[in-house]
C-alpha positions in Angstrom: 45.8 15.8 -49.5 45.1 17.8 -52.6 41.7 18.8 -53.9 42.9 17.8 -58.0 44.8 14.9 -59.4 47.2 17.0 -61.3 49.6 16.9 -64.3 52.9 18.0 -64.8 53.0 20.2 -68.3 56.5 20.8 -69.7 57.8 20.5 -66.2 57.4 23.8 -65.2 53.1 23.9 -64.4 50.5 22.1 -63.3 47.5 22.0 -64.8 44.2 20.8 -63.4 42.3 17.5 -64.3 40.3 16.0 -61.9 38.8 16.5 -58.3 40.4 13.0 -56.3 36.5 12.3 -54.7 33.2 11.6 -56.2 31.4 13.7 -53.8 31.1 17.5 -54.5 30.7 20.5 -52.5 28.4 23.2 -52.7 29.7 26.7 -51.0 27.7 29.7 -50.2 29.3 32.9 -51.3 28.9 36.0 -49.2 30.9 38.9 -48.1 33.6 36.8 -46.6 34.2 34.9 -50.5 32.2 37.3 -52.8 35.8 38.6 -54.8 36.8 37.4 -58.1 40.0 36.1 -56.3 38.3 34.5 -53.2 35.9 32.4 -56.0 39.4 30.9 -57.6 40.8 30.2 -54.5 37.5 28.4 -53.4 37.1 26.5 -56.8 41.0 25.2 -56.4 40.4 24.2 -52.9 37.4 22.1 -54.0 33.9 23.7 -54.5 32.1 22.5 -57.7 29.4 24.5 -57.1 28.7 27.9 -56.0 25.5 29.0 -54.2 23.8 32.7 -54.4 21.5 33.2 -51.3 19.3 35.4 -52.8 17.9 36.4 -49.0 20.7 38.5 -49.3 21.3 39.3 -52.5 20.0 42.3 -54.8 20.3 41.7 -58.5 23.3 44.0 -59.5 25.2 41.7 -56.9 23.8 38.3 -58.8 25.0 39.6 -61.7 28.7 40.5 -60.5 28.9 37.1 -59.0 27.7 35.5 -62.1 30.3 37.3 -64.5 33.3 36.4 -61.3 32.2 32.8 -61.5 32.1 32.7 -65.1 35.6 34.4 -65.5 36.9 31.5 -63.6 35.6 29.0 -65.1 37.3 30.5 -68.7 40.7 30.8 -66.2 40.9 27.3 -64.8 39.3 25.6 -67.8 36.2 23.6 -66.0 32.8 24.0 -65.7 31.4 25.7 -62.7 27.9 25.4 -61.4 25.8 28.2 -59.9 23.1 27.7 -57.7 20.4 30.8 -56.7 18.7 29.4 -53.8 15.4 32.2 -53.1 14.6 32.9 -50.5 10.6 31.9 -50.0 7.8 33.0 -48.0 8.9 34.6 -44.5 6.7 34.5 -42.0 7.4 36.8 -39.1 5.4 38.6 -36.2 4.7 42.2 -35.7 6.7 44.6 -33.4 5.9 45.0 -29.8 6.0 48.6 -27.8 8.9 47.9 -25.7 11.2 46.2 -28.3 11.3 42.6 -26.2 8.8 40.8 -23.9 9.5 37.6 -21.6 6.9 34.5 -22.4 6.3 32.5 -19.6 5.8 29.0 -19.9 2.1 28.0 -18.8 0.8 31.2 -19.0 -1.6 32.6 -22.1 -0.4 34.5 -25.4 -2.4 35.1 -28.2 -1.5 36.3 -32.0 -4.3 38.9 -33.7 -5.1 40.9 -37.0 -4.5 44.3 -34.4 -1.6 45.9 -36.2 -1.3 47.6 -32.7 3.0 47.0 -30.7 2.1 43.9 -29.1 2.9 43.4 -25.0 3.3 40.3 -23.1 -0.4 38.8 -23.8 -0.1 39.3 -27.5 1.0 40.4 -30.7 0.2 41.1 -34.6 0.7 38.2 -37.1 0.4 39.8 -40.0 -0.4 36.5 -42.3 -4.0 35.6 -43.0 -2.9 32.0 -44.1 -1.8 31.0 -40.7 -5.5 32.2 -39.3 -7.0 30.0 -42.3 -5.0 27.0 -41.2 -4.2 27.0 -38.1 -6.6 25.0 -35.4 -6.4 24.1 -32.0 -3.8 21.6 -31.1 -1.4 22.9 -33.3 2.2 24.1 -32.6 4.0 27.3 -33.3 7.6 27.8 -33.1 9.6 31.0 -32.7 12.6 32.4 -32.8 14.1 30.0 -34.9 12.3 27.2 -32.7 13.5 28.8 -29.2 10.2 29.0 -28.0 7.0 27.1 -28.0 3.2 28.0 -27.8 0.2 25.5 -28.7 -2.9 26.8 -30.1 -5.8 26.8 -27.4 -8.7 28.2 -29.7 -8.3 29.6 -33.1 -10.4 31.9 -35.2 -10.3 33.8 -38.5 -8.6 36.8 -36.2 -6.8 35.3 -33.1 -5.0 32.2 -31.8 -5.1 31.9 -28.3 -1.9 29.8 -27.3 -0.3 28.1 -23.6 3.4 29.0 -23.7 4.8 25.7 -23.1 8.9 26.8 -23.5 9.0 30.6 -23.4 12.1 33.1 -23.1 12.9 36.4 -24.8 10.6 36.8 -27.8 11.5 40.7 -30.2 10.5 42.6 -33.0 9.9 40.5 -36.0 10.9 37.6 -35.1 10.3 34.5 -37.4 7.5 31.9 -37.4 7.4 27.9 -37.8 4.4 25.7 -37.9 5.4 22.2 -38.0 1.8 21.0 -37.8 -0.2 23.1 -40.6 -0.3 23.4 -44.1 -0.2 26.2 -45.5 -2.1 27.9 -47.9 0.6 29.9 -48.9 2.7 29.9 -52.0 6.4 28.8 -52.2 6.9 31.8 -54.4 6.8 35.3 -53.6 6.5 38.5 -55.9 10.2 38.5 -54.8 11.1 35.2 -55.6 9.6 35.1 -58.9 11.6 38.7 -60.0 15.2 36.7 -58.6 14.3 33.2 -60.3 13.9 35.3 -63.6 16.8 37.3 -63.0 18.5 34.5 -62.7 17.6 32.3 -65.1 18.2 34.8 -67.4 21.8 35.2 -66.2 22.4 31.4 -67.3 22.7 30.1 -63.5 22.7 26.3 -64.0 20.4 25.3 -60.9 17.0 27.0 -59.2 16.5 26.5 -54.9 12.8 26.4 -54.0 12.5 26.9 -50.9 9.6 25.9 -48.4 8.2 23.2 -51.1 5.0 21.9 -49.5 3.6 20.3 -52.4 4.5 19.1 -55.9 2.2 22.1 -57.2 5.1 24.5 -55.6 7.7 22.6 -57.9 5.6 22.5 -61.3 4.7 26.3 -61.0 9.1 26.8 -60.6 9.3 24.5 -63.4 6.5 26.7 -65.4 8.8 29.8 -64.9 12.0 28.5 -65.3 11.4 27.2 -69.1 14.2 24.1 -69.3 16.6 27.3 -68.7 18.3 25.8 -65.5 17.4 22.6 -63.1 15.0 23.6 -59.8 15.7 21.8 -56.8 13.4 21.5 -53.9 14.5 22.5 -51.1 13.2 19.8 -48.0 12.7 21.8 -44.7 8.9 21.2 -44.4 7.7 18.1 -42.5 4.6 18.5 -44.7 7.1 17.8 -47.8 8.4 14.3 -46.2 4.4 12.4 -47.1 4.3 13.2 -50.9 7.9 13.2 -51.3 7.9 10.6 -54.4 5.2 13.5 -56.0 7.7 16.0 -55.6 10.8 14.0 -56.7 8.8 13.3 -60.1 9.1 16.6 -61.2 12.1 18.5 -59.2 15.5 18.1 -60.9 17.4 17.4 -57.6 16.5 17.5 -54.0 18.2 19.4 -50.7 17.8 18.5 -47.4 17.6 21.8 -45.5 18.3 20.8 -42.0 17.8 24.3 -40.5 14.2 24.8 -41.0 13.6 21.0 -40.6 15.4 20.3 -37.9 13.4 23.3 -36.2 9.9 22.1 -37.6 10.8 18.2 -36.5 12.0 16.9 -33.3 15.7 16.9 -33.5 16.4 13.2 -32.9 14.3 13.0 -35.7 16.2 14.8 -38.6 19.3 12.4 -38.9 16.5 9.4 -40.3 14.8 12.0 -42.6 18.1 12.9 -43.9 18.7 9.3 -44.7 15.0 8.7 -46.2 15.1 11.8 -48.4 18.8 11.2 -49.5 17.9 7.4 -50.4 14.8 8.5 -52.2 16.6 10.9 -54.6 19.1 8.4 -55.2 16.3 5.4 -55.9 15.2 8.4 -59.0 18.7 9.3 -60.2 17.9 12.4 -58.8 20.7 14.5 -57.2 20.6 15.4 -53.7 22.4 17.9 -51.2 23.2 17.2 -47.6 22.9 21.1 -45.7 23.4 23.2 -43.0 26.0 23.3 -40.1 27.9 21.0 -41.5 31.4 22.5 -40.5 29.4 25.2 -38.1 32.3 26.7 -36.2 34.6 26.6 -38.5 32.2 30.2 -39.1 35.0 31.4 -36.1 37.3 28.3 -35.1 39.9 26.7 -37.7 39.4 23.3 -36.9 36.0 21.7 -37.0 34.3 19.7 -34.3 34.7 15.7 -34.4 31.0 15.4 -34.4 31.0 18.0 -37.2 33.5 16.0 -39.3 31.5 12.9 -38.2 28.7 14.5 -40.0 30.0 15.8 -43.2 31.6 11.7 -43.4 28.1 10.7 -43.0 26.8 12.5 -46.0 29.5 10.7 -47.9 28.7 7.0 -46.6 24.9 8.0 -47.9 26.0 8.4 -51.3 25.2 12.0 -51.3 26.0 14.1 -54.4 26.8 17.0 -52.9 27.7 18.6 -49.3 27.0 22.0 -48.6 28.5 24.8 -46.7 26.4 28.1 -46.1 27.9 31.2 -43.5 31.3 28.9 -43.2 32.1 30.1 -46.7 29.7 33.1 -46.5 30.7 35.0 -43.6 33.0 32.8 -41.8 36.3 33.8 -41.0 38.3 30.8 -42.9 36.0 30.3 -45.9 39.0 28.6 -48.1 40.4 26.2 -45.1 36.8 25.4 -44.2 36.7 24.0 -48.2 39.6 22.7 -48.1 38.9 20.6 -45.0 35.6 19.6 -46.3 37.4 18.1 -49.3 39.5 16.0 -46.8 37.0 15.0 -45.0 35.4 13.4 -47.8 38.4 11.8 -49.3 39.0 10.0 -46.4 35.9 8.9 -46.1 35.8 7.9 -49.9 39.1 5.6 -49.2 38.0 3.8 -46.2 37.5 0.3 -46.9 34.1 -0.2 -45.9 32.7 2.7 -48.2 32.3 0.5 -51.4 30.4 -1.8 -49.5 28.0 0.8 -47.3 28.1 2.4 -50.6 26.6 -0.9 -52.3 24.3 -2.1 -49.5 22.1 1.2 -50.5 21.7 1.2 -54.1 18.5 0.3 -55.6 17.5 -2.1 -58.8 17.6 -0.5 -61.9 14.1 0.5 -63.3 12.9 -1.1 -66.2 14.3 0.7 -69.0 17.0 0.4 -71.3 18.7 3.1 -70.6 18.8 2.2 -66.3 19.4 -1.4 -68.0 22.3 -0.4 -69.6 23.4 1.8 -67.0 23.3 -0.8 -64.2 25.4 -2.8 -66.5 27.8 -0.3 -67.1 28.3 -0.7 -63.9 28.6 -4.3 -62.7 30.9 -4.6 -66.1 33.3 -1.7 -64.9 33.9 -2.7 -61.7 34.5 -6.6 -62.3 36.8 -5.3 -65.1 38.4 -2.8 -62.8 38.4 -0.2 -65.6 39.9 2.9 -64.5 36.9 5.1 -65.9 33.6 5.1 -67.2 33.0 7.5 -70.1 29.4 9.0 -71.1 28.1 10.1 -73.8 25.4 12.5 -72.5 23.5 15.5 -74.1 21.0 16.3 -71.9 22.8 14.8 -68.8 20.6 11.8 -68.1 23.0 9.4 -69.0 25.7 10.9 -66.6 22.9 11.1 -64.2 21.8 7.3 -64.5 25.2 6.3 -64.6 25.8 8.4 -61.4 22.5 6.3 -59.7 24.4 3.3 -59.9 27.3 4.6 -57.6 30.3 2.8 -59.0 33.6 2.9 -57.9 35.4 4.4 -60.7 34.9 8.3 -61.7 32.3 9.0 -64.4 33.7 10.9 -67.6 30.9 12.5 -69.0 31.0 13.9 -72.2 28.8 16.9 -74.1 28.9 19.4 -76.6 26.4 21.4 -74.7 27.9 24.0 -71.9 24.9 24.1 -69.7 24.9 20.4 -69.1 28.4 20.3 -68.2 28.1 22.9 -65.5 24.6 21.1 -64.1 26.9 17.7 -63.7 29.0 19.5 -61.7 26.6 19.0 -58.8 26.1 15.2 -59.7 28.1 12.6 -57.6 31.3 11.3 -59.3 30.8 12.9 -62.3 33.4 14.8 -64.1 32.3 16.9 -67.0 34.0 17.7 -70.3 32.8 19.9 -73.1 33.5 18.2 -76.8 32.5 18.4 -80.2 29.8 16.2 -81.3 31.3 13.0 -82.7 30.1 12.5 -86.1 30.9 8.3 -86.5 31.4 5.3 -83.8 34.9 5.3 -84.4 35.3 9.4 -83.8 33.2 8.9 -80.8 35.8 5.8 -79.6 38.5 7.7 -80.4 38.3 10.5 -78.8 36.6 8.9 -75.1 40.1 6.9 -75.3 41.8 10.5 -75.9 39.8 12.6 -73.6 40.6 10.1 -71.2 44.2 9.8 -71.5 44.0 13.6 -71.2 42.3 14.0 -68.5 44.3 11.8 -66.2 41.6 9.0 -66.0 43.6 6.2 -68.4 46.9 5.4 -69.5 48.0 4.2 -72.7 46.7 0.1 -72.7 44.1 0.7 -70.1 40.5 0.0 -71.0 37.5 2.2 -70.6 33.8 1.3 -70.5 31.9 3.8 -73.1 28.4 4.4 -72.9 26.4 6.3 -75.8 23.2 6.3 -77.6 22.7 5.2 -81.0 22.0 7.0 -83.3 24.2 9.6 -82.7 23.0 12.8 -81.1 19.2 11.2 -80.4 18.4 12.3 -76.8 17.0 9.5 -74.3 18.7 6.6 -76.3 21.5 5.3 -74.3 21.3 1.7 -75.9 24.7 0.9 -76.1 28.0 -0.3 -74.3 31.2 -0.5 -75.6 35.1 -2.0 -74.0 37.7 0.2 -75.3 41.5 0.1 -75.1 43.4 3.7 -74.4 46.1 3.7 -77.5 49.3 4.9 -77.0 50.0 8.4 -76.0 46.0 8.2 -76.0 45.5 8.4 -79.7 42.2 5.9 -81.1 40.8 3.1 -79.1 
C-alpha cells in the first residue's frame, strides 16, 4: 500500500500527486533522519510535516535542516511543513554528593534553597516559583513520574514531603507538579532566541510548550508577528480548564501525552486526548495526536498491536495529524516506522465504519457564512459523490473550515501564497497546490477543473465542488459555491 496515488508520465516515471489518506504525519528528525537523503526518503514514505526539537537543536543545525527540507520540497514538487517545537521551562533538582540516593516510601524528604549535594533527607531545587506555589497537599513527581512525594509543609525555602512511591532518584533529575500553577513563564531566554531563529528561517509552524494559560499563547503570538502558526502544546493538566481560552488564540493544538500522561493519572489521558482533539476540531483548529505512538519500533521493526491500535485511534478522532518523535529521531527504522504509520492509517481510513464514527463527531457549523458555506460544501459533495472539493484559500481559513467539516472526499486547496500551502500540509485531508491568482470566475473555474485533472483528483466529465470568495482575492469572504464539470483532457469547466 503506497504512500502517493501516482501517475504514469510518458511511461517511463512516475510522478507524485497525492498522499491516498486524509490524515498526516508529523516526524521528528534527529540523528537517525537528519541527511538530505533520509528527509526524501521520509517525505516519499509519507511525512507531511517535519518537526525540529529544538531541546536538541543548536541553530547552525536548524538552519541546515531548514535548507535540506527546503531542497526537497523544490525536488519532489510539494509543499513541506516545518515544525520547531522549543523546548520550554525545565525544571530539574540539584545534584546530590554521592551521584544517586534510594527514597523510601513513608519516610521524609525535603527540597531547599541550600545549593549544598543533597543526601537521602534532601536536596537543592533551584526554582523559586515552585516555593511560591507550592502548598501542602500538593504532589511532586520525579524522574519522569517514577517517583512520588506529597508536600507536608511548605515555605518560601523548603517543602517537607512523605515519599509515597520512592526508588533511585540522580543528579538533575526532572520535576512535575501536577497540582500547582506555576508562576513561571512558557518561554525561556532560550526559547525566545530559537522561536526567532526560526521564524526568521521561514519554518511554517511554532510548538509552545508547557502552555498554562492563554497569556503563554498571546505573548508567542506577540513574537512570532503572523510569520508562522504557534501551536500549543497540551501536557499541563492546568491547560485542560481554560482550554476554549487557549484554543481562541493558538493556531493548532497538540496533545503531548508524555508530560500529560505523567502529570495525570494514566487511565485518565485516553478521555483528555478525546476532549482536547474534539475541541480543536469544534474551532477548525488543527490538532496533533503525540508521543509513543509506534514506541518500539525506536528498536523493533514491527510495532505492537496495542501501538497500531493507538495510532488507528487517532484516525477514528478525526485527528489532523499523528506524530512520531525518537521513532524517526533516533530509532533504528525511521523510514519503515513512516511507512507503517501511513498503513496504519489507510486502513483505518477504508474501514467501513470510519465515515460514520467520523460523522457522529462533527459539530454544527457556527453562524457565519463562511462555516455556512463550508458545511454546505460539504453535505452537497458527498450526496453528489464528487470526487474532490476544491478551495480557494489565501490565508488558509477556507481550507481549514472546509477541513472542520471532515468530508469524505480529499480537499484541493488552492493559493498563490507559498507559506499557506506548506501550513495546510498539517491540516486533515487537505492537499495543497500553489497557483497564480485567477483574475475572472471563469479563469478561476477553469483552472480548479485543470488542477484537478492534474493532480489525479478528477477525470474528464467528473464534477467538482469549488469554493471561493467573491470578490476575488478579498480575504475572509468565502461566500460562494460552485458545481463544475472536469472538461476533456481537463481543459475549462
Amino acid at each position: 500500500m503506497d504512500s502517493f496515488a501516482l501517475r504514469r508520465q510518458n511511461n517511463t516515471r512516475s510522478i507524485i500527486l497525492h498522499r491516498k489518506r486524509k490524515v498526516k504525519i508529523l516526524a521528528t528528525l534527529g540523528p537517525a533522519s537528519n541527511s538530505l537523503e533520509m528527509i526524501e526518503k521520509l517525505f516519499i514514505a509519507g511525512v507531511d510535516v517535519f518537526r525540529i526539537n529544538m531541546s536538541h537543536t543548536d541553530h547552525a543545525m536548524l538552519k541546515q535542516l531548514h535548507g535540506f527540507i527546503r531542497a526537497v520540497e523544490v525536488k519532489v514538487k510539494r509543499p513541506i511543513g516545518i515544525l520547531a517545537d522549543l523546548q520550554g521551562p525545565k525544571i530539574r533538582i540539584g545534584t546530590f554528593a554521592e551521584k544517586e540516593v534510594k527514597l523510601t516510601a513513608g519516610e521524609a524528604f525535603a527540597f531547599d534553597t541550600d545549593i549544598t549535594p543533597g543526601d537521602a533527607t534532601r536536596v537543592y531545587l533551584p526554582h523559586p516559583e515552585i516555593f511560591a506555589g507550592a502548598k501542602a497537599g500538593d504532589s511532586l513527581l520525579l524522574n519522569d513520574g517514577r517517583l512520588r512525594v506529597e508536600i507536608t509543609k511548605a515555605s518560601p525555602t523548603r517543602l517537607d514531603t512523605k515519599i509515597i512511591y520512592g526508588g533511585m532518584l540522580s543528579n538533575r533529575k526532572g520535576v512535575n507538579l501536577p497540582d500547582t500553577l506555576l508562576a513561571i513563564p512558557a518561554l525561556t531566554e532560550k526559547d525566545r532566541a530559537d522561536l526567532e531563529a526560526a521564524a526568521s528561517l521561514g519554518v511554517d509552524w511554532i510548538a509552545l510548550s508547557f502552555v498554562q494559560r492563554a497569556e503563554d499563547v498571546a505573548e508567542a503570538q506577540r513574537l512570532v508577528k503572523g510569520r508562522a502558526g504557534v501551536m500549543a502544546k497540551i501536557e499541563k493538566p492546568s491547560a485542560l480548564p481554560v482550554l476554549d481560552e487557549i484554543l481562541k488564540i493558538s493556531d493548532g493544538l497538540m496533545v503531548a501525552r508524555g508530560d500529560l500522561g505523567v502529570e495525570l493519572p494514566l487511565e485518565t489521558v485516553p478521555a483528555r486526548q478525546k476532549q482536547i482533539t474534539r475541541m480543536a476540531r469544534r474551532y477548525g483548529k488543527p490538532v496533533v495526536v503525540a508521543t509513543q505512538m509506534l514506541e518500539s519500533m525506536i528498536t523493533e521493526p514491527v510495532p505492537t498491536r496495542a501501538e497500531v491500535s493507538d495510532v488507528a485511534t487517532a484516525v477514528y478522532e478525526g485527528a489532523d495529524a499523528v506524530m512520531l518523535s525518537a521513532e524517526s529521531a533516533s530509532g533504528a527504522w525511521p523510514e519503515k516506522t513512516v511507512q507503517t504509520m501511513d498503513k496504519i492509517a489507510q486502513s483505518a481510513e477504508n474501514d467501513q465504519y470510519y465515515g460514520s464514527i467520523i460523522h457522529s463527531q462533527r459539530a454544527e457549523p457556527g453562524a457565519t457564512a463562511a462555516d455556512a458555506i463550508s458545511a454546505a460544501a460539504r453535505q452537497i459533495a458527498e450526496t453528489l459523490n464528487v470526487p474532490a472539493i476544491v478551495c480557494y484559500t489565501g490565508s488558509g481559513s477556507t481550507g481549514a473550515r472546509v477541513a472542520r467539516e471532515r468530508p469524505l472526499m480529499p480537499i484541493l486547496a488552492l493559493t498563490p501564497i507559498i507559506n499557506t500551502a506548506r501550513r495546510l500540509a498539517l491540516t486533515w485531508g487537505t492537499h495543497a497546490v500553489l497557483v497564480e491568482d485567477a483574475k475572472s470566475l471563469d479563469e478561476m473555474f477553469a483552472n480548479a477543473g485543470k488542477i484537478a485533472f492534474d493532480e489525479g483528483f478528477a477525470k474528464s466529465g467528473e464534477r467538482i465542488l469549488i469554493t471561493a470568495g467573491v470578490p476575488i482575492g478579498a480575504p475572509g469572504t468565502t461566500n460562494m459555491l460552485r458545481i463544475a464539470t472536469v472538461g476533456p483532457g481537463g481543459k475549462g469547466v
